[in-house]
KOLGU-354910 format. One record per residue (C-alpha): residue number from 1; residue in three letters; x, y, z. Coordinates in Angstrom, 1 decimal. Layout:
N
   pos   code       c1       c2       c3
   NUM    ALA        X        Y        Z
...
% end
This chain:
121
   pos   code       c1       c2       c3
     1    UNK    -26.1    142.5   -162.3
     2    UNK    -26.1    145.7   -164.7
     3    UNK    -28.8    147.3   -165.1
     4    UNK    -29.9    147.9   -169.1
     5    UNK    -30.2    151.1   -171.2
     6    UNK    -34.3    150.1   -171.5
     7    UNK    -36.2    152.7   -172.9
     8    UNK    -38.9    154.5   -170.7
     9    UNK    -40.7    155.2   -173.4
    10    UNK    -44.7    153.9   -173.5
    11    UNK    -44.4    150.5   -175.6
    12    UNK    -47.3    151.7   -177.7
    13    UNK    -45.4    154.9   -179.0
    14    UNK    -42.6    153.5   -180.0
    15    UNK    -44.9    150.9   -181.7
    16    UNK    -46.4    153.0   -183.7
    17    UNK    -42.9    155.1   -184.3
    18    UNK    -41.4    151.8   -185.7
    19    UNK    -44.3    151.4   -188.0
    20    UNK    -44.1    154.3   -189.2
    21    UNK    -40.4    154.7   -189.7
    22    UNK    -40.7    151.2   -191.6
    23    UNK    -43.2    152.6   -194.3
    24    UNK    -39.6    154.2   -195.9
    25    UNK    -36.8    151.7   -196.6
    26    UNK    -34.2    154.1   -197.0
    27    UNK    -34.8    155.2   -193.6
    28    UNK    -33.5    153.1   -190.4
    29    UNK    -34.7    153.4   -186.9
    30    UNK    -31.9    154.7   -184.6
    31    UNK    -31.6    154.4   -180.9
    32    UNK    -32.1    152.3   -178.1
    33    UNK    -33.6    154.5   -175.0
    34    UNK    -34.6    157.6   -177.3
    35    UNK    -35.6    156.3   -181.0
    36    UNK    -34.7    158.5   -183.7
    37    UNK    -34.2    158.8   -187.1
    38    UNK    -31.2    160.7   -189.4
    39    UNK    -29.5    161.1   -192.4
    40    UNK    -26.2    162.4   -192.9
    41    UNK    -25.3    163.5   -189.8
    42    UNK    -29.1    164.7   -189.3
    43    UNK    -31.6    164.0   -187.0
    44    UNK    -35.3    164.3   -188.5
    45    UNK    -37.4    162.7   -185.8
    46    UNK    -37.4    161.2   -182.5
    47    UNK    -39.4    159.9   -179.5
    48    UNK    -39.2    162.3   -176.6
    49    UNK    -39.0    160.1   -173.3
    50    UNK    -42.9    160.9   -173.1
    51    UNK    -43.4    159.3   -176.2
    52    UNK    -44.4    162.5   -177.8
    53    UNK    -43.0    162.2   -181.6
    54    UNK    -40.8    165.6   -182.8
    55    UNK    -40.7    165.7   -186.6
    56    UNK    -38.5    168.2   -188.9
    57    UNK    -39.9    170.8   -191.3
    58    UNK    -38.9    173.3   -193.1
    59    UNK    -40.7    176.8   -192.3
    60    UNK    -43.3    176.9   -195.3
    61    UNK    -44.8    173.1   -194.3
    62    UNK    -43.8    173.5   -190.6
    63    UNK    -46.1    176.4   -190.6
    64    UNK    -48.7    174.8   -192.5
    65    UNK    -48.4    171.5   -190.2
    66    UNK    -48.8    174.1   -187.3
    67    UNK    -52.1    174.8   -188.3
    68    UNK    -53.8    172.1   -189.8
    69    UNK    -52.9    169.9   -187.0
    70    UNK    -53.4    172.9   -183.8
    71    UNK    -50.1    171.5   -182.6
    72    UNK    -47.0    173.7   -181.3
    73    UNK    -43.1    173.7   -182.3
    74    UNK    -41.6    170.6   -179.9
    75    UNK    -40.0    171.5   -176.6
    76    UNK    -37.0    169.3   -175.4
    77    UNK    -35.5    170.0   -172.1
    78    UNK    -37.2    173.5   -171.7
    79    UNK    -36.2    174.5   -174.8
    80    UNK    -38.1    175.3   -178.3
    81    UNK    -36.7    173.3   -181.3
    82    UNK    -37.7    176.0   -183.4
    83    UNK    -37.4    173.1   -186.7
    84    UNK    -39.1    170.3   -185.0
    85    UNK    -43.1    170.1   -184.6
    86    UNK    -45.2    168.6   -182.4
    87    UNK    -47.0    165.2   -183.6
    88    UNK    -49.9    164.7   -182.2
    89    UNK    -51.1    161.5   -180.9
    90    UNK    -54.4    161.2   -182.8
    91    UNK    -51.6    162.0   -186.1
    92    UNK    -48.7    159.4   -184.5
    93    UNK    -51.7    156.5   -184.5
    94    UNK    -52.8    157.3   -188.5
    95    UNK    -49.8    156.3   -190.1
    96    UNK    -50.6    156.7   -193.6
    97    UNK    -51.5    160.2   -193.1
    98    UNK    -48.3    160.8   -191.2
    99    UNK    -46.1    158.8   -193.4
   100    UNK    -46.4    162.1   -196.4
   101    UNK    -44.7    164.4   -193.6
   102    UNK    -42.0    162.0   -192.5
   103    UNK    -41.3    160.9   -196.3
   104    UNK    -41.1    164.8   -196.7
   105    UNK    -39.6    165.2   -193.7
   106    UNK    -36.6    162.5   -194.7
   107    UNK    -36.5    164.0   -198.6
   108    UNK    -35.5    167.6   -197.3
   109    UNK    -33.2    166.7   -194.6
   110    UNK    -31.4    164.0   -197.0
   111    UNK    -31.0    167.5   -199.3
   112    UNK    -28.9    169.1   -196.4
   113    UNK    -25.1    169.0   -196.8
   114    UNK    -23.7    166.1   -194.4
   115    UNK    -22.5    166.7   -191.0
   116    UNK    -19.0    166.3   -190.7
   117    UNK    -18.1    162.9   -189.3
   118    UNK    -15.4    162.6   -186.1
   119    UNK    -12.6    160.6   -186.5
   120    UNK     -9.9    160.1   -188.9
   121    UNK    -10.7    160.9   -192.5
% end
C-alpha cells in the first residue's frame, strides 16, 4: 500500500481557506497537501503546513494590512516573503471581512503580466 499525499494541515484551516476562496468564482482552490490560490502563473495565497494563511499585497495595502491587523510579512522556510502578509487567525475565521483583501488580493495579481508557461508553445 502507498501511502497518500494527505495534507497535514489542521482540517479547520483549510475549512475556512476553502470558504473563503469560494466567496470569488473566478478564483479556484489549488493544491492538495499545500492549498493555494493563482492566476496566471501567480500565486496569491496559500496555507502554510501550520495552517497559517499567507496573502499577497502590494506595498501601499500590505503596509496598511500590517498595521491594522499587528500582523508581520509571512515567513516560509526561514525566509521573509517580503509580498505576502501574515493572516491572522481571529481574520482567517471572519470571512467577510477577509474576503475585501483576497478579492483585492486576486484583482491586482490577475493585473500582473502572465508567467511564462513550460512546454511547447
Amino acid at each position: 500500500m502507498g501511502t497518500s499525499k494527505k495534507s497535514e494541515i489542521p482540517a479547520d484551516r483549510v475549512e475556512l481557506y476553502d470558504r473563503l476562496v469560494a466567496t470569488n468564482r473566478e478564483v479556484e482552490r489549488k493544491g492538495a497537501s499545500v492549498p493555494y490560490t493563482s492566476v496566471n502563473g501567480h500565486m496569491f495565497s496559500y496555507l502554510n503546513a501550520q495552517g497559517s494563511m499567507a496573502l499577497k499585497l502590494p506595498k501601499a495595502e500590505r503596509d496598511a494590512f500590517l498595521e491594522k491587523y499587528q500582523t508581520t510579512l509571512f515567513e516560509a522556510y526561514g525566509i521573509v516573503q517580503k509580498e505576502f502578509v501574515t493572516v491572522p487567525d481571529a481574520l482567517l475565521e471572519n470571512t467577510d471581512e477577509l474576503k475585501t483583501y483576497f478579492d483585492f488580493s486576486y484583482e491586482t495579481t490577475r493585473a500582473l503580466k502572465p508567467k511564462a508557461t513550460r512546454g511547447k508553445a
